[in-house]
Residue, then its C-alpha position, 0 to 999 in steps of 0.5 A: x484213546x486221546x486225539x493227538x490234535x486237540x488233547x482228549x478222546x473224541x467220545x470221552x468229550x463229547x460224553x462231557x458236553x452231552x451233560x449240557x444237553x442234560x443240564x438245559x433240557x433233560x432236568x431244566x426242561x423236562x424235570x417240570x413235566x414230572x413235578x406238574x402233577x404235584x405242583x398243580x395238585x398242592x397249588x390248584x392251578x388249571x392246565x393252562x396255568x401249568x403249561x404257562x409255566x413251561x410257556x415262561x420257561x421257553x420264553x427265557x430260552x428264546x431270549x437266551x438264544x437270540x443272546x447268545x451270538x453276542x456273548x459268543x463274541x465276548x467269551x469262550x464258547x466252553x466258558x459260556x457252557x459251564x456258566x449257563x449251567x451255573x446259572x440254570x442250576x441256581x435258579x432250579x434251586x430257587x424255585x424249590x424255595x418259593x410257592x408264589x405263582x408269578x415267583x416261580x414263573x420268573x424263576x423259570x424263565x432265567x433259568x430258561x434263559x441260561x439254559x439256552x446259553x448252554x444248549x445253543x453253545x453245546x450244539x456249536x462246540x459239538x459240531x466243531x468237535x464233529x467237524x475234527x472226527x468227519x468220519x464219526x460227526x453224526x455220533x458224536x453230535x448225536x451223543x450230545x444230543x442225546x445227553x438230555x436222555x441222561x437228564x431224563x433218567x435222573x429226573x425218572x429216577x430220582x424225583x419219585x424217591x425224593x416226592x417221597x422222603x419229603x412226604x416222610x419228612x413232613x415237608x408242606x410243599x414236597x416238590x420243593x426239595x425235588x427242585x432242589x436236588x436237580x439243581x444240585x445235579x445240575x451244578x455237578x453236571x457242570x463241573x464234569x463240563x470242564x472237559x469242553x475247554x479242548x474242543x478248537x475254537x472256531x477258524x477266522x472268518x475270510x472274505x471268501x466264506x459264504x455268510x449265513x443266509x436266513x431265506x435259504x433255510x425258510x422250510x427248514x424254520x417253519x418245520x423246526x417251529x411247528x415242532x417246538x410248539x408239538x413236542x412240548x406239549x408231550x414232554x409236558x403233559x404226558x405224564x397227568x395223561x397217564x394219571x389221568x388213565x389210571x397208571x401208577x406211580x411206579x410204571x409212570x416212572x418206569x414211562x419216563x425212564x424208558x423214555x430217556x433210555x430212548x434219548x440215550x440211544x438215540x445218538x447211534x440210532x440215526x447218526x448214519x442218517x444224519x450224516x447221509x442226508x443234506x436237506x430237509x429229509x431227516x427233519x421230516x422222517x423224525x417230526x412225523x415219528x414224532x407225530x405218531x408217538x404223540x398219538x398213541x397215548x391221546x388214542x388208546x384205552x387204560x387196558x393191558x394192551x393200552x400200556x405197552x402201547x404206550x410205553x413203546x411211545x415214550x420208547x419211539x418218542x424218546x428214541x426220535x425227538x431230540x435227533x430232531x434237534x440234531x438234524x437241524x445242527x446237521x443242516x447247518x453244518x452241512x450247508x454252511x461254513x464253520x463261521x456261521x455255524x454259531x449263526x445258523x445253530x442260534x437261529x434254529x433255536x430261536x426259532x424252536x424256543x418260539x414254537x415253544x411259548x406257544x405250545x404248552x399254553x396252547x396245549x394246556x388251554x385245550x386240555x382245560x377244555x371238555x376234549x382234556x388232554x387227550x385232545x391236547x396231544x391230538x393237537x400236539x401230534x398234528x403240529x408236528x405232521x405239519x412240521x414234517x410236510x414243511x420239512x420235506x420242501x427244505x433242500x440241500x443248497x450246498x457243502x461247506x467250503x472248508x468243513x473241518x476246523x483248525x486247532x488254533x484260531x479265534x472265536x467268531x466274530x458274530x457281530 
């Protein structure tokens, strides 16, 4: 059913924003931890040269994020949505033309960059369109988030097939043409993003509304950045891990299918819970579930047992991580007005970018080191054990004073 107030149904918009989710992290983000192992293996690069490449990607997002409340003042937030995408899309392309090392470095971090236009605008444009469904804001802010397990899916699903008609084909660098079809999907994903335009956009800001103040949120900060630097390095590495224990190609992908299934899920999963807690309590629960799905596949054997135990992490993994991100959103639009809603979203995600320069490279050097990459998700989960500690010491300061959006009304002005 439409919404009377804002021209499209509450579900069928928030679908079309969740492909932004897809676009910027589940095939812009995530589709490299699929192609590492073919790319290192045709490339001969060493586990530190390959997290770097997710190191530059993540370098693009944060330079992305801190871009984008400038040009939130200078276009429409569901413009800059499809843009970003666009550009993502373009880039994704491009790095299936190239094999020179610092070429492709480059090319992943501009679409790094244009990922977070898309990512950061998507969250805004889904807290906006929670704050018209109150009643329903944890779900719908929880389907765009979990639009990257969309992006995940794709990636599972149809990397493994194209690797292998390229193979076929006689194709040098097989990876390339994998490249090619996700920004291809990516430009696809952008056109059903159109239906964002009905989302309202944000009221005037008035001398009465309470700015966004930084230090109010420096637990929750500090616990968002030590999850960015340990979730990464899973979403990274996880895939050589379970090469490295001997699994196939087919349960490797069948992983990795379950994994974005869990995304997917994910979005109804903790919707009640989003909406209950105003602190930092949601952001501690699900970074240490995090924590404890990282363990598993750095602790257990290649056996039978081994297996399912791993396949329930990427099922707990990918059922937790980007509810992550969602509770963060959610604390922002629970403490603050809907002015700075554009603020607070793009300063959680700095922040996460940040966290995420580090991790792969951080990672990756240790797993080039005699502990391997079971070490490196050793440290990734410890990472994120520490982001849930600082989490719990982040507090509720206080509900928005004029929570739900108007229809009508102008772009923040974030200057």
């Amino acid at each position: 059913m439409s919404d009377p107030k804002s021209g499209g149904s509450p579900i069928a918009v928030a679908l079309a924003l969740s492909l932004g989710a897809a676009v910027s992290l589940g095939i812009t983000r995530f589709a490299y931890g699929l192609l590492l192992p073919p790319m290192r293996a045709d490339l001969g690069w060493s586990y530190a040269l390959a997290g770097g490449m997710n190191t530059a990607n993540a370098l693009g997002y944060f330079i992305g994020a801190l871009m984008t409340p400038l040009l939130f003042a200078r276009m429409r937030a569901a413009t800059l949505l499809i843009f970003g995408a666009l550009v993502a899309a373009v880039f994704m392309m491009l790095s299936g033309l190239a094999t020179d090392t610092m070429l492709l470095m480059g090319q992943r971090l501009i679409a790094g960059i244009a990922s977070a236009w898309t990512f950061v605008t998507g969250g805004v444009l889904a807290a906006r369109w929670g704050a018209q469904h109150p009643q329903r804001a944890g779900l719908l802010l929880g389907i765009y988030y979990g639009g990257a397990g969309i992006g995940i899916v794709i990636c599972a699903l149809g990397v493994p097939p194209i690797l292998a008609l390229a193979a076929r084909a006689g194709m040098a660098h097989t990876w390339q043409l994998a490249w090619i079809a996700l920004g291809l999907a990516c430009a696809v994903a952008a056109w059903f993003m159109r239906a964002a335009r009905c989302v309202p956009q944000a009221p005037t800001a008035h001398a009465s509304a309470r700015p966004f103040a930084l230090g109010n949120m420096t637990a929750g900060l500090a616990a968002y950045v030590m999850f960015g630097m340990g979730y990464i390095g899973y979403m990274t590495f996880v895939v050589a891990r379970l090469g490295e224990l001997g699994l196939s190609g087919g349960t490797i992908t069948a992983f990795y299918a379950l994994l974005g299934v869990g995304v997917i899920a994910s979005s109804a999963l903790w919707a009640r819970m989003l909406d209950h807690f105003k602190g930092g309590e949601s952001l501690a629960i699900l970074n240490a579930l995090c924590g404890i799905a990282t363990l598993i596949p750095a602790l257990v054997p290649a056996s039978t047992a081994g297996v399912i135990a791993i396949f329930a992490s990427g099922l707990l993994f990918g059922s937790v991580f980007l509810s992550v991100v969602a509770s963060t959103t959610m604390l922002v639009r629970h403490n603050l007005p809907a002015q700075s809603w554009a603020r607070g979203i793009s300063a959680f995600t700095t922040i996460f970018a940040a966290g995420q320069i580090f991790g792969p490279t951080v990672v990756g050097w240790i797993s080039d080191g005699p502990g391997g990459l079971r070490l490196g998700l050793m440290i990734s989960a410890g990472m994120l054990f520490v982001g849930a500690l600082f989490a719990t010491r982040q507090k509720a300061f206080g509900a928005p004073p004029d929570g739900a959006l108007q229809p009508r009304g102008h772009e923040l002005p974030l200057k």
